[in-house]
N, C-alpha and C positions, 0 to 999 in steps of 0.2 A: 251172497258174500259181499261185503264194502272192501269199496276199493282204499289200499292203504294211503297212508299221506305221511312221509317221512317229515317232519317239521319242526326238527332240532338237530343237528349233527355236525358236530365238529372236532378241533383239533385245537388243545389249548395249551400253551408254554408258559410256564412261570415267569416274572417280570419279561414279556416278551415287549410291554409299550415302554419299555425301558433303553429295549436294544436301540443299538445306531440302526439308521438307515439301513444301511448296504447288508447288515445282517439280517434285519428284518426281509427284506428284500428276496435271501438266497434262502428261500423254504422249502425247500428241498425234501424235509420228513415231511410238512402240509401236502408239497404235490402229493406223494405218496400214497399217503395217507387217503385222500379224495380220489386218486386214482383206482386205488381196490376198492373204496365204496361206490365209486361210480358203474365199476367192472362188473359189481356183484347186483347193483339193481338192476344194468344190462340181462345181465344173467336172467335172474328172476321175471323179468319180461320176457326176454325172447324165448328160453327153455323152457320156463315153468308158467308162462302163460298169464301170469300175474298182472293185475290194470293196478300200475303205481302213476296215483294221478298229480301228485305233486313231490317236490323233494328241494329242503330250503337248507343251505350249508351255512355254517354261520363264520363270520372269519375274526381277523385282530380288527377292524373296523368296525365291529360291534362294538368291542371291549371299548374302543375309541371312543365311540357315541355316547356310550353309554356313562363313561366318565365324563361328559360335557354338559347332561341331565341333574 
């Protein structure tokens, strides 16, 4: 069996590189959101014995980069 590699996952908001600052800032649904999926690869490792050998989150700083390209 290959060990999985999660290497896409994220959380994306419509004009979110629009928001002010301070809004951008308070992501509150993002923690969230990365909090259950970090909970549940826990999971799958330590319960189900699973070799998750990488896991790459992608954030608004991509979207950033990726606008400067």
């Amino acid at each position: 069996m290959t060990s999985p590699s999660v290497t896409e996952n994220g959380f994306a908001v419509k004009d979110e590189t629009s928001k002010p600052i301070e809004e951008a800032l308070s992501d509150r649904d993002r923690v969230h959101y990365f909090q259950g999926t970090t909970s549940s690869l826990l999971a799958a490792v330590t319960e189900d014995g699973v070799d998750i050998r990488s896991y790459f989150a992608w954030s608004m700083l991509l979207f950033l980069m990726g606008d400067r390209h």
